[in-house]
Phi, psi and omega in degrees: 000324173280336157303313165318308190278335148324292182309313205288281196317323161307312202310313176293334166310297179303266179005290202292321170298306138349290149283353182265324170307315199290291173314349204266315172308304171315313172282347183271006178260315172289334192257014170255011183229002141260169169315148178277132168309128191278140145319129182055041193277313212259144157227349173218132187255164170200086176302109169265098145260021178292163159225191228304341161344296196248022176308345193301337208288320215249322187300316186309353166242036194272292168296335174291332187295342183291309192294320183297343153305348176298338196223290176246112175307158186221137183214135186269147148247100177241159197246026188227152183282320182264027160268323184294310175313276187001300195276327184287326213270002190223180194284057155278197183286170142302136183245146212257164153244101175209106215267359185230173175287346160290336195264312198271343185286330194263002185244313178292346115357278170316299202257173143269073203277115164274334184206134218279139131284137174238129138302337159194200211255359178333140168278027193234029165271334190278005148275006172228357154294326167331313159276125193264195187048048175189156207247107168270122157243119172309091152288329221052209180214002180193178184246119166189186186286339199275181209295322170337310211291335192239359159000127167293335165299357179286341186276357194265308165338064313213334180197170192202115180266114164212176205333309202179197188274343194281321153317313228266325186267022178264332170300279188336328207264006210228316185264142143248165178103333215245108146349031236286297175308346181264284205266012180201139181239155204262126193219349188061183179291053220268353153303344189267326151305344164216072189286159224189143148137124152255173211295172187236351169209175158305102139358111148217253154250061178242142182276155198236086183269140178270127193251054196276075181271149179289168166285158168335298193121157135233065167184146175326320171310330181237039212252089249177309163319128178248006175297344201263320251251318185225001206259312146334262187322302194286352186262321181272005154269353162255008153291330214282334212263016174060353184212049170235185168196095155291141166225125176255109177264023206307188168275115148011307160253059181271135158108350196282304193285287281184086185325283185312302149017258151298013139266345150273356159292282201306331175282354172268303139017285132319280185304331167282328171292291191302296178327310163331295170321305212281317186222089157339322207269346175285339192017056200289171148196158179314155130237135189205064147246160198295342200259149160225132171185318183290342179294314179310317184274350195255354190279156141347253142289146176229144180243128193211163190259157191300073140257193174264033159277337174332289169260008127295344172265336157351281195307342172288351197097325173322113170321156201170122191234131190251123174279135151278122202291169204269333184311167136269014191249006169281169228232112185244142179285163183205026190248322187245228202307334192281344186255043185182028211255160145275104161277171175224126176254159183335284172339287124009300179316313188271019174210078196242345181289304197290345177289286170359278211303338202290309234250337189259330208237344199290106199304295202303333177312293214287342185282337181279320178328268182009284187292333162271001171322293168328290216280293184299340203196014136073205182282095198284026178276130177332136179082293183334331169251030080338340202249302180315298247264316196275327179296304167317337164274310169327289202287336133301350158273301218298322167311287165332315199283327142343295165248027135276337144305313180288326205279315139010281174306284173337261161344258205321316183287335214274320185310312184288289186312270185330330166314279178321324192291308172295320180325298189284008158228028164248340130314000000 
């Protein structure tokens, strides 16, 4: 039987290996058929070791990154060939292909990149820590309550840009030792200035709820999916009622654990394709597409499951309902937003018209949005975290410039001293 188990687990090595050699070949074939990145070009890097999995981590940072190349060029460095395919085929950044470390060393050689970016905690970012005399900082790729948010790993980091007050006291309650007012600058959302996307129907008077539920999970603790539990129920009843327009957005992998799981995704499914049939003019829809953003801003309402859909739609401003999940054994935060949130419970599920309209007209509901906006994302007025997001890179040059200057001043006085030294023994 370990002989069997053997085999098989070679056999996927190889595969795997295979395919990542082929891919590695395509990208070195499209960027050989482009212009060569010009030299001493870059002033901002944004390190990708991921490969096309997690691209979701890097699109959302794509229009900020345009603008800010505007000012300061931006260059992805990335290291696996299908994180790279991915960034040539989309409106990415220019992208550096340098899957080993000799390849990323001969390419940060040409430029000058002062200051590094991350999109996530991968561990082959401390292959890019090696180099100093440039500043790394952790963006993330998204804002929320989970454990992710408080890694002891924020400290390998030189800066850390995030979201709002609410990031700065989920730090304060978790690291010691770690500099919070010093070492983390504040940016809001600046992905939220360029919600992307056009609409898949018309506009009309129908309300239009976003429906994003998460995956199963797999383990109790994470058991957060609501398709089984609340989803069924709340879509076909806002199919039924003629003056909704569902947009269904699940998570990618509903269904992967948990058969039925995925037979109540298909079954919903179903249920949107027949509504459809029945009244065209209604357009409810699947979206199982790679960009998010038009959905957030544009639905009514959103019903979304404990993820980091939570604060992405949080960031819009937006009425928003969190399912609870029916396990009792997930694992809920009870420190921020979630321990004051509008739930929608199993029960809830079956009375979602009335929830909806509760959650659009209800003051204190909509006055507590309000504050935790503030407290996670500070001031969401169009443009303002963009602006944050430009200053904070400004302010990390000037600080380059600063201690290369200073570092300069030094070398030059040392220079001076050696000087004076020979002088003085040749006298």
């Amino acid at each position: 039987m370990s002989v069997v188990s053997d085999a098989k687990k070679a056999y996927s090595l190889l595969r795997k290996a295979l395919a990542s050699r082929t891919a590695v070949q395509r990208v070195r074939r499209t960027i050989a058929a482009r212009p060569p990145l010009p030299e001493g070009r870059f002033r901002v890097a944004v390190y990708f070791a991921d490969g096309a999995v997690n691209m979701y981590q890097m699109r959302q940072w794509y229009r900020p990154l345009a603008d800010l190349a505007e000012r300061w060029p931006v260059v992805v460095l990335s290291r696996t060939a299908t994180g790279a395919e991915r960034l040539l085929a989309e409106d990415a950044p220019p992208v550096a292909f340098v899957p080993k470390v000799r390849d990323l060393e001969r390419f940060i050689a040409g430029q000058d990149i002062r200051v590094v970016l991350y999109v996530n905690q991968n561990t082959r970012n401390f292959q890019m820590f090696r180099y100093g005399r440039r500043w790394h900082v952790f963006i993330n790729h998204g804002e929320s309550d989970k454990m992710y948010m408080t890694t002891n790993q924020y400290k390998a980091y030189d800066y850390a840009l995030v979201a709002g007050q609410a990031a700065r006291d989920r730090l304060s309650r978790t690291l010691w030792d770690y500099d919070i007012d010093r070492r983390t600058i504040e940016i809001g959302r600046p992905q939220a200035d360029h919600y992307s996307g056009s609409l898949p129907y018309t506009p009309d008077d129908r309300t239009v709820v976003l429906y994003a539920p998460t995956w199963e999970g797999d383990r109790p603790s994470a058991h957060y999916g609501s398709i089984a539990t609340h989803g069924e129920a709340l879509v076909r009843r806002l199919l039924a009622t003629g003056g909704h327009r569902v947009v269904y957005r699940p998570h990618p992998r509903s269904g992967v654990v948990d058969a039925e799981y995925g037979a109540a995704h298909r079954r919903i499914l179903s249920a949107i394709a027949e509504a459809n049939r029945a009244d065209p003019a209604a357009k409810h829809f699947y979206d199982d597409g790679p960009e998010l953003g038009w959905q957030l801003a544009a639905a009514d309402v959103a019903i979304v499951d404990i993820s980091a859909m939570v604060y992405d739609r949080l960031a819009a401003g937006k009425p928003l309902l969190i399912t609870r999940p029916a396990d009792d054994r997930a694992s809920i935060d009870t420190k921020g937003y979630l321990s004051d949130c509008e739930w929608l419970t199993v029960d809830g599920a079956a009375d979602i018209v009335a929830e909806v309209e509760r959650v659009r007209a209800d003051e204190d509901a909509i006055k507590k949005l309000r504050m935790w906006v503030q407290h996670y994302f500070g001031d969401t007025t169009e443009g303002i975290a963009t602006e944050k997001f430009h200053a904070a890179i400004e302010q990390l040059m000037q600080k380059w410039d600063d201690w290369h200057a200073a570092e300069i001043g030094t070398l030059d006085s040392e220079e001076d001293d050696d000087d004076e030294e020979a002088k003085d023994e040749d006298e």
